[in-house]
Each structure stands twice: as structure tokens, then as C-alpha cells.
C-alpha positions in Angstrom: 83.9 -153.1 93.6 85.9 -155.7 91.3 87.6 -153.9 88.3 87.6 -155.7 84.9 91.2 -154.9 83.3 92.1 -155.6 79.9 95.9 -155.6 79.1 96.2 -152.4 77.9 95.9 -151.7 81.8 98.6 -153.2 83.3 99.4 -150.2 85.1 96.3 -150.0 86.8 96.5 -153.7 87.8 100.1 -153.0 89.2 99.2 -150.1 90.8 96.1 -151.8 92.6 98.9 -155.0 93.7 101.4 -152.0 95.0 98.3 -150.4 96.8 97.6 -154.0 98.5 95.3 -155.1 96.0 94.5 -158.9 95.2 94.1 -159.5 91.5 92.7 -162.8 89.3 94.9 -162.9 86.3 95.4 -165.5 83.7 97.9 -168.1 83.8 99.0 -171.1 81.8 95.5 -173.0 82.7 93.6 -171.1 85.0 93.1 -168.3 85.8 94.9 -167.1 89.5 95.0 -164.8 93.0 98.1 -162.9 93.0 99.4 -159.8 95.5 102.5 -158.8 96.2 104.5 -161.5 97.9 106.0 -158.7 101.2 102.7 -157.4 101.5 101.3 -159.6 104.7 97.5 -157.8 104.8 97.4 -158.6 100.8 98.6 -161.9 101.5 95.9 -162.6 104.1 93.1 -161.4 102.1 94.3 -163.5 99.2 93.8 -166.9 101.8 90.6 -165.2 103.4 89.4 -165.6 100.1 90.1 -168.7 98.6 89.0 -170.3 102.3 92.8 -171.5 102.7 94.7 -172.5 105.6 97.2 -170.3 105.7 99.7 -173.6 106.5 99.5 -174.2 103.0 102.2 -172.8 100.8 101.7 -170.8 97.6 103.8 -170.2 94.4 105.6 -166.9 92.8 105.4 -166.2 89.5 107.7 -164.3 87.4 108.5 -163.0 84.1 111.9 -163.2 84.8 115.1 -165.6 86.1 116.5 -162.4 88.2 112.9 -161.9 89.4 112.9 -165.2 91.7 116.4 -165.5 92.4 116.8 -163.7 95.5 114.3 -166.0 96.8 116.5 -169.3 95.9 119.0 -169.8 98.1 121.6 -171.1 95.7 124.2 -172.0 97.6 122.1 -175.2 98.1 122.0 -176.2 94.9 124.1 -178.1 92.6 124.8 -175.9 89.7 123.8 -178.6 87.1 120.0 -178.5 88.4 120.4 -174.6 88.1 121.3 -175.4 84.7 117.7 -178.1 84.0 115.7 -175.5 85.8 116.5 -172.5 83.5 116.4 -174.7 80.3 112.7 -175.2 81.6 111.6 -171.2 81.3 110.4 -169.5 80.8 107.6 -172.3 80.7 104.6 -173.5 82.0 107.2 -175.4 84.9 107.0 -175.5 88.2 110.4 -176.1 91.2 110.6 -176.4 94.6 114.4 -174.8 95.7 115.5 -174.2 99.1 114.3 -171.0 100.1 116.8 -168.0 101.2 116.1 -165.5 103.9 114.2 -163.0 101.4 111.0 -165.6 101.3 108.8 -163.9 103.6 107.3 -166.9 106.2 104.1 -166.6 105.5 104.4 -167.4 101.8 105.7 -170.8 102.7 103.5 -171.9 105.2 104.7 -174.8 106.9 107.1 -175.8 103.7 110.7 -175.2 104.1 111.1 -175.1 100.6 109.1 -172.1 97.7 107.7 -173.2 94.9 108.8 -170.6 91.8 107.6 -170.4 87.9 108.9 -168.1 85.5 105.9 -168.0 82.7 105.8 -167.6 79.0 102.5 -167.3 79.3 102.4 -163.4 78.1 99.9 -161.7 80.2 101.1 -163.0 83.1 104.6 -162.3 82.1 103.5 -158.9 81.1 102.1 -158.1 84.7 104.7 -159.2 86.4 107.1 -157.2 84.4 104.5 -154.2 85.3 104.4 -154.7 88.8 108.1 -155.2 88.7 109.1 -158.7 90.5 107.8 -162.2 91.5 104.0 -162.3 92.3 101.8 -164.6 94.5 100.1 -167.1 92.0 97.7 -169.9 93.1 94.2 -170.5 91.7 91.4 -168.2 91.8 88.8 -170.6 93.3 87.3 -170.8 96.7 89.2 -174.2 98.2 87.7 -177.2 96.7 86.1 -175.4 94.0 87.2 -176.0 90.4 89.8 -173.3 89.6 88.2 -170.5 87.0 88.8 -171.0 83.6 87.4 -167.3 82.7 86.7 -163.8 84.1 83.5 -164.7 84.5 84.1 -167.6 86.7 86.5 -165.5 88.8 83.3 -163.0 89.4 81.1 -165.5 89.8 83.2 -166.9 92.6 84.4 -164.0 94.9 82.4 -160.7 93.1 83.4 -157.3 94.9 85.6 -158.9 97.5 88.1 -159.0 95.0 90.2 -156.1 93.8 90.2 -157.0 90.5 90.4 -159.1 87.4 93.1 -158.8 84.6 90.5 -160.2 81.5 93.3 -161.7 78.9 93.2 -165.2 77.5 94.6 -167.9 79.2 97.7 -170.4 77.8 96.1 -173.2 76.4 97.3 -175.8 78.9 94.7 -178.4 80.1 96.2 -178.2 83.4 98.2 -176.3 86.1 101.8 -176.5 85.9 103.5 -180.1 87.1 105.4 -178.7 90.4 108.5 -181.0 90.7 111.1 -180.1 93.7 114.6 -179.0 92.4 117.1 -181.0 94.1 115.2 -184.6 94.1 113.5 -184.2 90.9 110.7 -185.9 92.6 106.9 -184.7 90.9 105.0 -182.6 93.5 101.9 -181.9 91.6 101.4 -183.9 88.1 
């Protein structure tokens, strides 16, 4: 049965992610699937889903810099885009870094780099900070559908064969965050 969370219950929406759980919460834009990145079964529910090939990559999304950097693997990169990346957060911004042993495979897909945000978009920040690390984040809409804009919509689309919802407002962008890969600069996702 899909539970309705409001923010006074982030420890109930962490708790149901640590259990396995996947969860719609709001983002910058839309509203998104998250579960816990090391959690495989979590992971493939998430995909199930959405109707994803699991080929395709998804994001983590933080509250924190020390939250996504074991999955950076910095060594690989020049200190001065380290430097343009974390002027960008927390924000509603989007890189693609070399990824370091930590990044489980199937978060990837068949990319060789992961794609990392660290929000200042609170609710999300807030759940993240709840649950305690990084979190899957990529839209809550079956694939090809528009991605949901409200709680709602999220129901609507997937009903009890979702864990939950976390019902908070959304950010205020008009769209998903531009995704730009860290050592070429070069715009992913406008």
C-alpha cells in the first residue's frame, strides 16, 4: 500500500529506503524514484517500475559534498573543476565524474562515468540527511511518460506498487537539472 509522508516523517521515509523501500520525493522540478544506491533488489524494483532498461544509468542525490565523494574518484580530476563543481552546490546542478570503485555497477549501467547532484532543494536535502548518504534520484514516471509534478501524479502513475511518497513541495524549477560531465564541460542534458 503506498504511504503518503509529509516531512514531519522523514524518519519513516528513511526507515522504509533502509528496509528496501522505493520512495517518490520531490526534487528541484519533479518529483523522483529514489532507494538506497547498495541495495540491488531496491534498485531493481525502482527500474521495474519506471519500465527502464536497466542499461540506462541513474543519478545520486545528496544533501551533502562528503555524501557523494566516495563515489568520485578524484584522483581523475583536475583540482580546478573540483573547485567549479562545488561552487555549483549545493544547487539544482548536475556532473558527470569518473566513478571510483564504491559506485555499485548497476547504478551506472553501461556509463563509465555517475552522474551526482548535491540539492538545495530542502526536502530532498532533508531526506537524504535522514537516510544518511547519497540516494538514487531519477523521475517518478513510467518511461516515456511526463515526469510527476505532484503526489498525485506519482499515485496516479505507479499506486500500491510503490512504497511510498514524501508529499512536500517541489523547487520551482521548470525543468530537471542540466547534467554537464565534469572534466569536458560538455552539456549532457539541457
Amino acid at each position: 500500500m503506498l504511504r503518503r509522508l509529509n516531512l514531519a516523517e522523514l524518519d519513516a521515509a528513511a526507515a522504509l529506503l533502509h528496509g528496501g523501500g522505493v520512495l517518490a520525493y520531490p526534487t528541484e522540478a519533479v518529483f523522483g524514484l529514489g532507494c538506497d544506491p547498495h541495495d540491488r533488489a531496491a534498485f531493481e524494483r525502482l527500474f521495474a517500475l519506471k519500465q527502464r532498461p536497466l542499461t540506462q544509468g541513474v543519478l545520486l542525490i545528496a544533501a551533502t559534498f562528503e555524501q557523494v565523494e566516495r563515489y568520485i574518484d578524484l584522483a581523475t580530476v583536475p583540482t580546478e573543476v573540483m573547485r567549479q563543481v562545488r561552487s555549483s552546490w549545493p544547487g539544482p546542478h548536475t556532473w558527470i565524474f569518473p566513478r571510483s570503485a564504491a559506485v555499485p555497477a548497476w547504478i551506472a549501467g553501461t556509463h563509465a562515468g555517475i552522474a551526482l547532484r548535491v540539492t538545495a532543494h530542502e526536502p530532498a536535502a532533508a531526506l537524504c540527511r535522514e537516510f544518511g548518504g547519497a540516494l538514487v534520484s531519477t523521475s517518478a514516471n513510467p518511461h516515456g511518460q511526463p515526469p510527476a509534478r505532484s503526489a498525485p501524479t506519482v499515485a496516479d502513475y505507479f499506486g500500491d506498487a510503490l512504497d511510498g511518497v514524501l508529499d512536500a513541495p517541489l523547487g520551482g524549477q521548470a525543468s530537471p537539472s542540466v547534467i554537464r560531465d565534469a572534466l569536458s564541460g560538455a552539456i549532457i542534458r539541457a
